[in-house]
Structure formats: structure tokens, C-alpha cells
N, C-alpha and C positions, 0 to 999 in steps of 0.2 A: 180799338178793341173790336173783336168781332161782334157781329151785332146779337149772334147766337148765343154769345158768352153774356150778353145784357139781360137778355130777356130770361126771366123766372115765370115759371107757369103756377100758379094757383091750386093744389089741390085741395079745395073747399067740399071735401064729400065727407060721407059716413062712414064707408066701407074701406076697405083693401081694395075688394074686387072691385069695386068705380076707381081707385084709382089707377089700378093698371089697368083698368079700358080706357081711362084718359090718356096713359103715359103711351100706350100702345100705338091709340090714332093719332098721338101728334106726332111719335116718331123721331126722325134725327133734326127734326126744326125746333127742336129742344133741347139742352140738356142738364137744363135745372128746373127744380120743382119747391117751390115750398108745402111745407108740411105745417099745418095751424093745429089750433085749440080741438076744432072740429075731429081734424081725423086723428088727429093725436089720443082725443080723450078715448076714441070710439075701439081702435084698435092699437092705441102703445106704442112701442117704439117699433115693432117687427114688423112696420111698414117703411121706416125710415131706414134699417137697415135694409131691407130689401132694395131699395134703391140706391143706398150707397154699394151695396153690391154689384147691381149691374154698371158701376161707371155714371151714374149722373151725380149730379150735384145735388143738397139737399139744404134747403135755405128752413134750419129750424125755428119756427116762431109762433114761441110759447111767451114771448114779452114778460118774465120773470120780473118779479116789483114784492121784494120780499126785505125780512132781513139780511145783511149782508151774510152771515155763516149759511143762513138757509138757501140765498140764490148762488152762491161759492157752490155750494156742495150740490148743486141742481145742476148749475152748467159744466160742473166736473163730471158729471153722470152722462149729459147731453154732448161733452166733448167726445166722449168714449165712444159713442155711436157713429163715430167719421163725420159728422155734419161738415160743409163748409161755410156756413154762416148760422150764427144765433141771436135771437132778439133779449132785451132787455128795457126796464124803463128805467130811461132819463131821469124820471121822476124818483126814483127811489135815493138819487145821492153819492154823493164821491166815494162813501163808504162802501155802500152796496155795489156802486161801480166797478171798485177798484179791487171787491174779494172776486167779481165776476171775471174782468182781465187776467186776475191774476191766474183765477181757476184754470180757465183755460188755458193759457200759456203756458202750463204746468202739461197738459197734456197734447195740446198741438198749437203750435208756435205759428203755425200759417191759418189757426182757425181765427175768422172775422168774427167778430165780437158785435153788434153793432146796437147804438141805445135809440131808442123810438123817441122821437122830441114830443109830437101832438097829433095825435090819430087822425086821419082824414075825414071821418066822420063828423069832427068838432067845427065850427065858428067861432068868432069872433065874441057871438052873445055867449055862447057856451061856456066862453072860459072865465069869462064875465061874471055867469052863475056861480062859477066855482071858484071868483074868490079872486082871479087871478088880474095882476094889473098889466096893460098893452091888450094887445090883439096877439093874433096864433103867433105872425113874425117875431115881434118883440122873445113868446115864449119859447118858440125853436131857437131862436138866436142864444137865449141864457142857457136853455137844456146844451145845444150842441156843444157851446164854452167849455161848461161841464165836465160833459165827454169827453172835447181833446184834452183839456187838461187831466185824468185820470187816465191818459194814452187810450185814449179811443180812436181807432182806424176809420173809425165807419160811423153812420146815423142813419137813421129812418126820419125820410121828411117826406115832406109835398113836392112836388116839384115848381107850387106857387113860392116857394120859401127859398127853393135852391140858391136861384140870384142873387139873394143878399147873401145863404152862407158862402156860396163863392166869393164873391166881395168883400165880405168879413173875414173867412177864413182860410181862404186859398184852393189850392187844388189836390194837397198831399192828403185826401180824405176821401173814402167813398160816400157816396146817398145814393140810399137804395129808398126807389118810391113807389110805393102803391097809389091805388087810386087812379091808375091809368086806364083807359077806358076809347077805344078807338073810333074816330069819327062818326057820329051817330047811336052809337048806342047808348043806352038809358044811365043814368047815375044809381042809378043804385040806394044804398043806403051811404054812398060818399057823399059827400057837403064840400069836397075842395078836388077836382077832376081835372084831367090834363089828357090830349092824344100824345100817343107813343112819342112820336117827332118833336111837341114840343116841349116830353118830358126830358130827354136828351140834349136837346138845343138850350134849356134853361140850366143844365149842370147836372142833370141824372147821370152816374154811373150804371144803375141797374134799377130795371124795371118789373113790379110784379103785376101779370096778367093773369086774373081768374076767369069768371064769365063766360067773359067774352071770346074764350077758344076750349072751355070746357065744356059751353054749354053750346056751341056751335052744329051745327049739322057736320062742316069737315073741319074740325079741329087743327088737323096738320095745315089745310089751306090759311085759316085764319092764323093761326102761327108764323104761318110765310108771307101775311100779309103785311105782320106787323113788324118783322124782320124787313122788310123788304119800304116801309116807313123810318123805321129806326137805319138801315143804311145809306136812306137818301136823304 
């Protein structure tokens, strides 16, 4: 795969306008973007169209965790906008899963579907609090099950996690991983961090990069830097 097709850039802002100055300076060393909670709640969908208009790709992730008629009739509404990938939580169940697939499939047959196993943000104590028996593995391991069995294409993991779903599950599946973070700089509010090359080399399909190339002084540079990690 080309390594341009791996990488997803972050648009974690407020506005429209920060986002096409981000999409601007990074240029052709990109050509997918995800769209979050952030700019989604702030300005709707008429930023997400607008980039499926100009030809990029638009990784939607609104991680829908609803009833299953209410996240059916959400990612039916999210399908319609051209996105090429949408989030969902693992957590919500076969049922809500399977009106999600369905939804979509209903209206784009190549749209990735894909269900978030355990936020990067979490630990081991964390899930701990919340009830949950194992560690994060243990929990992406059951959540991905899940998925494939409800025909899920794709999952949202760590890229600490990848190895075992490869080993467990094979290779006929994407994982897409946040949380990547390139040599040296900060964590952030992640709790589970990987560079680009080792999120790759552990079984990442795709990568999502915020920060770290939005918040950069040359944006397109740090884009080609991590391109240029991810091909070697």
C-alpha cells in the first residue's frame, strides 16, 4: 500500500477555516483527513462534504454507541455524505453492530464500517474501574471477535494490541490506529503511544496523525516525514 494511502491526518480543530488551512499546508502528502466529535459538533457535516468534494478521503469519527435503530439510521445519514470510513463502538453489541453494517451497505457497499475496541486513552487500571475482567488486550481481543463475527472489515485498535489481533485473526481485516505519535514528541492525553514505523511493522493498516503535523510549523514537511517512516 502506498504509504500516502495509510496515513489519515487529524483534523482536531473548531472551525472550517483551521481546517482548510491545515488541509492546504499539508497538500498532496495527504489525502485523507479524519473529521471528530470536535469539528463535527462545531460546523456539521458541510465541512465533511467539502472534502469529499475535493477528492480526499474523509475518515468519519463520531464512534456512534447508541441503540441499534438510532446508530442504523445515523450511519445511514453519515453514509450519504461519501465518507470512506466511519466509527462505531464495539461496545454497544451484535445488535447495534449489525443495524450499523447493515445501514451502510445499504447505501455504499465499499464504505468501511469500522468498530473501536478500547480508546487509547485507557489502561489496564482503567478498565479495571470499569468493571471490566483482563487487561485492554484481553478487551480488544473480545470487542474485535465481535466485529468480525457481525462482518466487520475493519477495527480501531492500538497498535500495542495489533499483534495479537493478527495472530488471532489473520490479515483479511483492517486496524486503523490512533495514538501515533512520532519520535519525540509528547503523549498527549494518550495512555497507549506507538511511532509511525512501529505502528505499521506491528500490523497497522492505517494510521491517524493529529498534532503532530497540524500543529507543526511545516505541516506538509512533517507529513513527509512520516510518510517517509512509514515507507522504510
Amino acid at each position: 500500500m502506498d504509504p500516502r494511502e495509510r496515513l489519515i491526518v487529524a483534523l482536531d480543530v473548531s472551525t472550517a477555516a483551521a481546517a482548510r488551512k491545515i488541509v492546504a499546508a499539508v497538500g498532496d502528502s495527504a489525502s485523507a483527513y479524519k473529521v471528530g466529535m470536535q469539528l463535527y459538533t462545531a460546523e456539521g457535516p458541510g465541512t465533511v462534504r467539502e472534502l469529499v468534494a475535493s477528492g480526499r478521503r474523509v475518515f468519519l469519527d463520531l464512534k456512534y454507541h447508541d441503540i441499534p435503530n438510532t446508530v442504523g439510521t445515523a450511519v445511514r445519514e453519515a453514509a450519504q455524505l461519501g465518507v470512506s470510513m466511519l466509527t462505531v463502538h464495539a461496545g454497544g453489541g451484535g445488535k447495534m453492530l449489525r443495524a450499523a453494517a447493515e445501514s451502510a451497505q445499504g447505501v455504499n457497499s465499499e464504505l468501511l464500517v469500522l468498530a473501536v475496541t478500547v480508546l487509547t486513552s485507557l489502561d489496564d487500571s482503567d478498565l479495571g474501574t470499569l468493571g471490566l475482567r483482563g487487561g485492554v488486550t484481553d478487551q480488544v481481543l473480545r470487542l474485535t471477535a465481535l466485529a468480525l463475527s457481525n462482518g466487520y472489515k475493519g477495527v480501531v485498535a492500538s497498535a500495542h494490541e495489533c499483534g495479537a489481533l493478527r495472530q488471532e485473526f489473520g490479515n483479511d481485516f483492517a486496524i486503523v490506529t490512533p495514538g501515533v505519535r512520532p519520535a519525540g514528541s509528547g503523549h498527549d492525553d494518550q495512555a497507549r503511544i506507538v511511532t509511525p514505523a512501529e505502528a505499521i511493522a506491528a500490523g497497522a493498516t492505517y494510521i491517524v496523525v493529529g498534532r503532530p503535523i497540524t500543529e507543526a510549523t511545516d505541516p506538509a514537511a512533517e507529513a513527509r516525514a512520516i510518510l517517509g517512516q512509514l515507507a522504510a
